[in-house]
N, C-alpha and C positions, 0 to 999 in steps of 0.2 A: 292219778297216782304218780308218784315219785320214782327213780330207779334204785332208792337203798332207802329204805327207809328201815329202821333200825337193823339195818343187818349190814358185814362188813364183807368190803368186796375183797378180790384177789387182788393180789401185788401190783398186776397187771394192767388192772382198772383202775389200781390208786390205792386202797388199802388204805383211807385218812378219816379218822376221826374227827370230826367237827365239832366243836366248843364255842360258844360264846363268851369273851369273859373281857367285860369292862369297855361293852362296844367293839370287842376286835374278833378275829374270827383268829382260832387257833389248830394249824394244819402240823398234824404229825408227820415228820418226814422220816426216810424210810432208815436211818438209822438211831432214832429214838430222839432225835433231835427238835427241840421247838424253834418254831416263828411263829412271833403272833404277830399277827397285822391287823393293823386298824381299817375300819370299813373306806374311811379316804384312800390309804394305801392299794387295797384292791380295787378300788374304782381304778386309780390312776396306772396301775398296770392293764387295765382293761382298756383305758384310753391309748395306751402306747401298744398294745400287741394286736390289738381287733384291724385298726386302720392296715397294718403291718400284715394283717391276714386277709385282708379283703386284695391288697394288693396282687400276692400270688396270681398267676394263670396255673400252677401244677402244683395238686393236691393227690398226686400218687406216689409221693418219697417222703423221706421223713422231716424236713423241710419247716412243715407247720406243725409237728408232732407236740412240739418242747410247749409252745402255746397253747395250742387245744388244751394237752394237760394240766397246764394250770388254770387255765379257765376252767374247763371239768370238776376239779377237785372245789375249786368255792362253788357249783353248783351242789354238793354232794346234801343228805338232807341235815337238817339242826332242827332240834325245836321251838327255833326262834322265828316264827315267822313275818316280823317285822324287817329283821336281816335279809330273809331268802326274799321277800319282797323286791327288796332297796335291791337286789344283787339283780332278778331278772329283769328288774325296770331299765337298770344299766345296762345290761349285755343288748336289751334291745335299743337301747339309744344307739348303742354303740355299732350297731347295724350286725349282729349274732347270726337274727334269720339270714340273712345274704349269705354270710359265709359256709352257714349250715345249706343254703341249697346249691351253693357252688363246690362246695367237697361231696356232697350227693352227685352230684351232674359228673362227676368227676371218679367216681370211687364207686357206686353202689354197683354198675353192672358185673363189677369185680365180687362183691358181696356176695347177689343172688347165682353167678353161676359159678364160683371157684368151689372145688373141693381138696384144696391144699391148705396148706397151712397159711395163717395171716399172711398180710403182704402189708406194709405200707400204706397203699390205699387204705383198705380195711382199717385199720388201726387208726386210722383216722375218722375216717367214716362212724367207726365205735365212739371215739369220744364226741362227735357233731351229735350225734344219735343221744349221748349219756344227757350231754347238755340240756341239748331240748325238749328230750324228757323231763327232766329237772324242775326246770322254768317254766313248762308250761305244767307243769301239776300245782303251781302257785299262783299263777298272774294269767286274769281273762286280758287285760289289754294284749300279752305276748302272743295268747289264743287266737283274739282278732286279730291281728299282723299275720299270725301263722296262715290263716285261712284266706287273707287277703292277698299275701305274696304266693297262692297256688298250693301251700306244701300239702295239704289235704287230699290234693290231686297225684304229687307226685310219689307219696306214699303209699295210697291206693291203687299202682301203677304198678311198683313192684310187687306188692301183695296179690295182685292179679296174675302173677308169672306161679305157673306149673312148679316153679322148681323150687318156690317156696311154702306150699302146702304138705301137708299133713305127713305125708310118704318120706320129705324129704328133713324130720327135722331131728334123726338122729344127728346131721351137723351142727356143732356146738355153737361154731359164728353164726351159720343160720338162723336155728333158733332163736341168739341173741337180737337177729335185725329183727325176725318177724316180733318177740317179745316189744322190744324197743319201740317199732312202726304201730304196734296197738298200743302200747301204753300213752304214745305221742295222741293219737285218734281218740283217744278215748280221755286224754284230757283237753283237749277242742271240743268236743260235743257236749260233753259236761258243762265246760267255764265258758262257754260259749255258745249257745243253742241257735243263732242266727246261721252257725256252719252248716243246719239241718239239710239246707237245698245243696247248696256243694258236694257232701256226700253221697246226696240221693243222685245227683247228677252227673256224680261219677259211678256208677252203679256199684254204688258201696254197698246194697242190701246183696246182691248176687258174690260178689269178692268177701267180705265176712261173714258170709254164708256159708263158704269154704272153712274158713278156719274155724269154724264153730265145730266144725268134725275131727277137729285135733284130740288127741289123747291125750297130748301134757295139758295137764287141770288150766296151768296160769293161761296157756294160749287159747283156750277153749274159755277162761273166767274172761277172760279181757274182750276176747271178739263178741259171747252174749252180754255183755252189759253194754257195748256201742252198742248192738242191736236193737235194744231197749230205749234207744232214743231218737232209732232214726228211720223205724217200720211202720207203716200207715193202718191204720185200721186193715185194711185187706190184707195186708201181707202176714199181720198178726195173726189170724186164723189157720196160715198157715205155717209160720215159723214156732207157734207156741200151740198146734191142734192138739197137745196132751201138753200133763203139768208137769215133764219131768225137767223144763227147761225153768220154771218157774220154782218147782220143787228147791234144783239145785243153787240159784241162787237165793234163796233163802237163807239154804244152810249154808252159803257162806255170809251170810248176815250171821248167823248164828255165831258160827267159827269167830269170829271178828269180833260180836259182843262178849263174846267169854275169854278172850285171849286181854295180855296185858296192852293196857292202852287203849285198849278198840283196836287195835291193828293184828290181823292175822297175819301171821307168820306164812303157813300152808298158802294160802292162797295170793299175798302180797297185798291185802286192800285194808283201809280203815273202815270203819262201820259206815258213816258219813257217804259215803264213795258208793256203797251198796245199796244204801236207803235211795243215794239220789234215782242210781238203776231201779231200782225196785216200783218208785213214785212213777217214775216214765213209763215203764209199762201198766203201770194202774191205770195211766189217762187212758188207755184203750177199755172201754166198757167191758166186752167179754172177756178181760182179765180180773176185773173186781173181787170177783166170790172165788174165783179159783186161786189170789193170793191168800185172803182171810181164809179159808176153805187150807190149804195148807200150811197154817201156823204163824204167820205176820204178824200178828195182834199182839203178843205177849210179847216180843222182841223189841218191838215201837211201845210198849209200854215201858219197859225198862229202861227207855232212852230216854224218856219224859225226866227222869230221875236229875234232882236238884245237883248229882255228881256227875254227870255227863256234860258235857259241852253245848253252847248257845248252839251250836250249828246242828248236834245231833239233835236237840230238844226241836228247833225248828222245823228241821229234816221230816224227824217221827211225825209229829204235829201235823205237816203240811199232806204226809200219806196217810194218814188218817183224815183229814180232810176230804182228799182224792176218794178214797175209799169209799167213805161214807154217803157217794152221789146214786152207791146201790141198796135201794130197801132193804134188802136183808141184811146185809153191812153193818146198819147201820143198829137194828137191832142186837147184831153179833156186839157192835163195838159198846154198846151201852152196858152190856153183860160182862164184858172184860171188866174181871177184878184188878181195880185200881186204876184203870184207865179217866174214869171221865173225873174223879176227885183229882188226879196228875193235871190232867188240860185245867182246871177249874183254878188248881192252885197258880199254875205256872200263868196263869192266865191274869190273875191279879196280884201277882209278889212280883215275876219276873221283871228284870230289867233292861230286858233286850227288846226292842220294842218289833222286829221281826218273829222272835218268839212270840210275845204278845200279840199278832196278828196272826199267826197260824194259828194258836190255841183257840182262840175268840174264833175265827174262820169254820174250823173245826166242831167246836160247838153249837156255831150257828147250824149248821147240816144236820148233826148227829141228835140235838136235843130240838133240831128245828124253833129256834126265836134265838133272840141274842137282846143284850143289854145297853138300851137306852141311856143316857148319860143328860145331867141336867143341859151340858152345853146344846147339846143336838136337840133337845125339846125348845130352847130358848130359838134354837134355827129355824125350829118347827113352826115356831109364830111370827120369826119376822117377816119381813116382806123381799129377801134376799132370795127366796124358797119359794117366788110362783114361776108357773108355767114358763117350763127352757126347755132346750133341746139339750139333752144328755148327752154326752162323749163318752162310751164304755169301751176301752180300749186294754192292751198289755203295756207295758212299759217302755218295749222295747219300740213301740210307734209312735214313741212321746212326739218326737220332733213333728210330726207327719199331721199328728192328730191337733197341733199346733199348729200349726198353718190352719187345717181349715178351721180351727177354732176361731181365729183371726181374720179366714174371710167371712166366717157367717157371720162375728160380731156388724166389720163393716156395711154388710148386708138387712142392717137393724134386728137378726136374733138376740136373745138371750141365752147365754151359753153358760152350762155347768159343765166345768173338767176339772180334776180331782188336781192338777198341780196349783189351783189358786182357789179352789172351795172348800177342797178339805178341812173338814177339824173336829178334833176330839176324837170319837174311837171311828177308824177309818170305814169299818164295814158298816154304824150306823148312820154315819154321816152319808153313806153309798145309799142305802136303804130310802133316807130322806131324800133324796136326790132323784132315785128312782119312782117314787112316789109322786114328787113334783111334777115329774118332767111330760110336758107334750109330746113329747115322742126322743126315744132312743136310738140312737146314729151308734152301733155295733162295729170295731175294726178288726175285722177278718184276717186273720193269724193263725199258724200252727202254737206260735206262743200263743196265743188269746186260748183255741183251743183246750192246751195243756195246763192251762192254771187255773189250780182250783179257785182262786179268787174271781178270776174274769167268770167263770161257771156262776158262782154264786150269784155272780150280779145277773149273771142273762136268766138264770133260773127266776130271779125275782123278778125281774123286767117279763119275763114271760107269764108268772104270774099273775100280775096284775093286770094282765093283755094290756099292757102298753104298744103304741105303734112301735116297728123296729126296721130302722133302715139300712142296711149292710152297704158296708165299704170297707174293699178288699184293702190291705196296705202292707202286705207280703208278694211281689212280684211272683206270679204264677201259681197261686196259694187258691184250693180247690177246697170248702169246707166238707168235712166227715166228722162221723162220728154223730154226738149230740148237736155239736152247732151246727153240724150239715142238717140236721133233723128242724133245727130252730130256723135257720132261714129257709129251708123249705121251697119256694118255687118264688121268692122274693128274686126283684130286681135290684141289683148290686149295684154300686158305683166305683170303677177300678182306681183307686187315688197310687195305686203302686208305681204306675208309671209317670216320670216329671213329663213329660211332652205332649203330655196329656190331661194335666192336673186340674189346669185351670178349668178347663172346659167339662171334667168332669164333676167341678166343683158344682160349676155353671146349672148341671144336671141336675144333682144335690137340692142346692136352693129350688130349684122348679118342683122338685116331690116335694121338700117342705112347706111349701107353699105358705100360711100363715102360721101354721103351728109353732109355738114360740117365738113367734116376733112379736117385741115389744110394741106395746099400744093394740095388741090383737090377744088380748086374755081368752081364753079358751074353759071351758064348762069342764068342771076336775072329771076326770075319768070314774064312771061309777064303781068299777072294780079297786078304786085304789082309795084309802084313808088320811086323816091328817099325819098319823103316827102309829104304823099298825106293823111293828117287829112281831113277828111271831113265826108261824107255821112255814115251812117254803118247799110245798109238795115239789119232786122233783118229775118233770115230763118225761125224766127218758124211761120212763115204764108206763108210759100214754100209749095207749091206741094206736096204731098207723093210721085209723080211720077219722081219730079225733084229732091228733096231729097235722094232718093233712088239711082239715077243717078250718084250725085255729092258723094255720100259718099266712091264710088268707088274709084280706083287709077285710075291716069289720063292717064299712060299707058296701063292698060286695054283695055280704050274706045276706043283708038286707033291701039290693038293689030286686026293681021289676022286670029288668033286666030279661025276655028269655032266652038271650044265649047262653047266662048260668045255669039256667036247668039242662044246657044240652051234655048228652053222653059222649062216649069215643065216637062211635056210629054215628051220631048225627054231624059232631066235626070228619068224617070222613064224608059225609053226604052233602056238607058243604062245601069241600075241596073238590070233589068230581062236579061238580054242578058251577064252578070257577075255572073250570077245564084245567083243574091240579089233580086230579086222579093219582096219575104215577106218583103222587106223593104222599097219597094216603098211609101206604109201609110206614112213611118214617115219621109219620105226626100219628102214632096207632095209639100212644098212649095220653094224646092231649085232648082234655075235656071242654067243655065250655068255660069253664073258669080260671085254666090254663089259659086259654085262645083269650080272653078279656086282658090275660095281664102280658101276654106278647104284643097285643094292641098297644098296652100302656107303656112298652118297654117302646113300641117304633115311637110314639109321641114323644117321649122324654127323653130316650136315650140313644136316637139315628144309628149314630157311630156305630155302636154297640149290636142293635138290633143286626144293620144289615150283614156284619161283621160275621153274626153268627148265621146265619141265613148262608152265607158264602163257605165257611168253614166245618160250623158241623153238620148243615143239610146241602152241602152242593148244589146250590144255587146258583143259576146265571141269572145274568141280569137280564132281560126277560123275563125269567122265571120269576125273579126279585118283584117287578114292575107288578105282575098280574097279581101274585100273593097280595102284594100292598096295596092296591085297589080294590082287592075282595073284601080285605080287612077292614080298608077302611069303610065299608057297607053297612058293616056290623051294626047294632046299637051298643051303645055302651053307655 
């Protein structure tokens, strides 16, 4: 969100109406006087005053005031968002962020501890603050720069100070930073989701954790909606253990859909802005039934509406998606009047072709099949469509998932990845692909994770028990949730670190061993058909017991193997009998079909194996040695 959005500020702040008119941006000045300037014109003051302000060493007099303020005032909102684009693209060429963390560095400790009137500093500090609120409620590149140049840290920093919580916000400029330091947060986690680890790393869940106990609504709206995107499965059970955190923002979904515009007034937010919160906390499974379960449905139906906007119709669309990954969901959502005829319409008139894939997305879940297209059946018979090895990835691991894509070609694979196979309607051409494919190469992501799209495809890939090989490509990225549930006790390949890449490429190739390399055709998967769109039971309401089964290799199941039949006991009977006793405690819960795939993990993966042998079981080397010649005894 923006910091004015249809509403006019005090003298103080600027007090300027914004106009578009004829390309130029039209600023009321304070005795009723115009200037219109042309968008060149305000670049070229931003070129002459930004260098002029990075120069400063002292940003506690009024010095830079004259500047900030007009820079401030073309940040203010319009509803030209072509303009407000083109403006923060500039301020960040023009090096903005710098300036904004060098009047910070300079002015904020005055902020969080003065209870006098403005100074100077402050008033400065106010307008770096107005800016880049501004800007970054427009522009994810500004978002990434923000996140890159620290400021996510240094905002979380003050927000951690005692003396700006909850107690202390009858002050008016307080109020205003802490207002300003969430609304900045909370347009980085939105336009930005790659911020998720920086925040976590700055212990952003515990610091707006605090202000979520604020009493003014807006501080207490702003700090649960970052929440909403930056709490891991566990913390959600206990940040959301009742619905009244869930409840409330609803109703300001609500507030929002009935107000003019889609923008609440009470609360400051567009509808858009809510839904995206709303969606985030859906990815967490024990949130499902307790959103539907408190009135979402009907809200997300009205946003489907041909008068809403591409972005809300997508928005709605995509949390109905999300949603619908819960059985009962999904029944609820087929019962909502006017719902699935909305997705059905938008889904074949629409023109947006993002809309058009949450709708299609959406109804693939909810009505379980989706719709074949002559192009994708002519796919279906060429010869373009046998056995490969699948890349099922998010977006944001494009580049990553490209490279290996490139070493396994040169490695004689066949490789399917959706930036040069795709075609025609994107989830069936997914579907054919999955079908095809020798086995599935999974890129482990909180993005992958959280999108319903990447779900879709793992859910179908796991239907069809196709093989599925994980490789993390989120730097320290631990799966939870359902794809913690889908990779299961699988052996990973870290591709997130470069100095390591090769080599764990290296590893890669060795598990795939022939499976989709060319001139090595492989016997189609019995579970899987030429062209068979339809049903796509969802696992996250499987068994633990059946889960646990299926996450195996399917040659295991089948192996003479009798280490697979051994219980906990009996791998405990094998460790004291290898003179590893003392270490039965901490291998208490591995079986014989664990103990086969940590075998498999030291043949393929060394690095890794001894790695964890040293780290999470205190291993000396020694210890390392005996373990690994007990092991290697094993049959397998």
């Amino acid at each position: 969100m923006a910091e004015a959005k249809y509403s006019t500020q005090s003298s103080e702040e600027g007090g300027f109406d914004h106009a578009l008119t004829n390309g130029s941006l039209s600023n009321s000045l304070n005795h009723g006087k115009k200037k219109v300037l042309a968008l060149s014109e305000i670049v070229d003051q931003f070129a002459e005053r930004l260098p002029k302000l990075s120069r400063l060493d002292d940003y506690s007099n009024s010095t830079a005031y004259s500047d900030l303020r007009f820079i401030q005032r073309q940040t203010l909102y319009t509803p030209n968002e072509l303009l407000r684009k083109a403006i923060a693209r500039k301020l960040l060429e023009y090096g903005m962020i710098d300036v904004f963390t060098k009047v910070w560095q300079c002015s904020h400790y005055t902020a969080v501890t003065s209870t006098t009137a403005k100074s100077d500093a402050f008033k400065n500090l106010r307008k770096v603050i107005s800016i880049i609120w501004n800007i970054s409620d427009i522009s994810p590149e500004v978002n990434e720069a923000l996140t890159h140049k620290g400021v996510v840290e240094l905002l979380l920093s003050d927000l951690n100070d005692p003396k700006l919580y909850s107690t202390e916000l009858a002050n008016e400029d307080k109020l205003y930073v802490i207002k300003g330091y969430l609304g900045i947060l909370h347009n980085i986690i939105r336009l930005h989701f790659d911020s998720r680890q920086n925040f976590r790393d700055a212990n952003a869940v515990a610091i707006i954790g605090e202000h979520r106990k604020s009493e003014v609504l807006i501080v207490r709206t702003k700090a649960d909606l970052i929440m909403s995107y930056i709490i891991s499965e566990q913390e959600n059970a206990i940040i959301n253990a009742d619905d009244r955190n869930i409840i409330f923002i609803i109703g300001i979904l609500q507030s929002a859909i009935e107000s003019e515009n889609h923008f609440s007034k009470k609360f400051a937010f567009h509808a858009n802005e809510i839904v995206s919160g709303i969606n985030h906390l859906a990815s967490n499974d024990s949130n499902k039934s307790r959103i539907v379960k408190n009135g979402v449905l009907p809200l997300y139906v009205r946003l489907l509406d041909w008068e809403c906007t591409e972005d809300e119709q997508s928005l709605a669309a995509q949390g109905l998606w999300t949603l619908a990954f819960d059985e009962t969901n999904r029944r609820a959502i087929r019962e909502e009047e006017g719902c699935i005829p909305a997705l059905q319409e938008l889904a074949s008139k629409s023109k947006s072709e993002a809309v058009i894939h949450a709708t299609r997305g959406a109804l693939w879940v909810i009505e379980e099949k989706c719709f074949p297209t002559e192009k994708i059946v002519a796919l279906a018979e060429s010869e373009s469509f046998q056995p490969h090895v699948m890349l099922s990835y998010q977006w944001g691991a494009k580049e990553t998932m490209i490279r290996v894509k490139d070493k396994l070609k040169a490695a004689g694979y066949k490789v399917w990845m959706d930036v040069e196979n795709m075609s025609g309607s994107t989830l069936e051409a997914m579907a054919l692909a999955v079908e095809r494919a020798a086995v599935v190469i999974v890129g482990m992501s909180q993005n992958y994770k959280d999108s319903p799209s990447c779900r879709t495809e793992a859910e179908y890939t796991y239907r069809l028990r196709k093989d599925i090989i994980p490789v993390r490509v989120q730097s320290q990225y631990t799966p939870d949730g359902w794809l913690g549930i889908m990779i299961g006790t699988r052996l990973y390949f870290d591709l997130s670190i470069e100095d390591s890449f090769d080599m764990n490429v290296g590893g890669l190739v060795k598990e795939l061993g022939n499976r989709g390399r060319v001139g090595h055709d492989l016997t189609p998967n019995p579970y899987s058909s030429t062209l068979t769109f339809g049903s796509s039971k969802s696992y996250a309401s499987t068994p633990a017991s059946q889960l646990s089964k299926s996450s195996t290799h399917d040659h295991l199941l089948d192996s003479p193997c009798p280490v697979l039949g051994w219980r906990c006991e009996d791998v405990a009977r094998w460790l004291a009998e290898s003179g590893l006793e003392e270490y039965c405690e901490r291998f208490q819960e591995l079986d014989g079909e664990l103990l086969l795939e940590l075998k498999k993990m030291h043949r393929q993966a060394p690095e890794f194996f001894f790695n964890t042998l040293k780290v999470d079981y205190k291993f000396k080397l020694i210890t390392m040695l005996k373990f690994t010649k007990a092991l290697e005894k094993i049959q397998s």
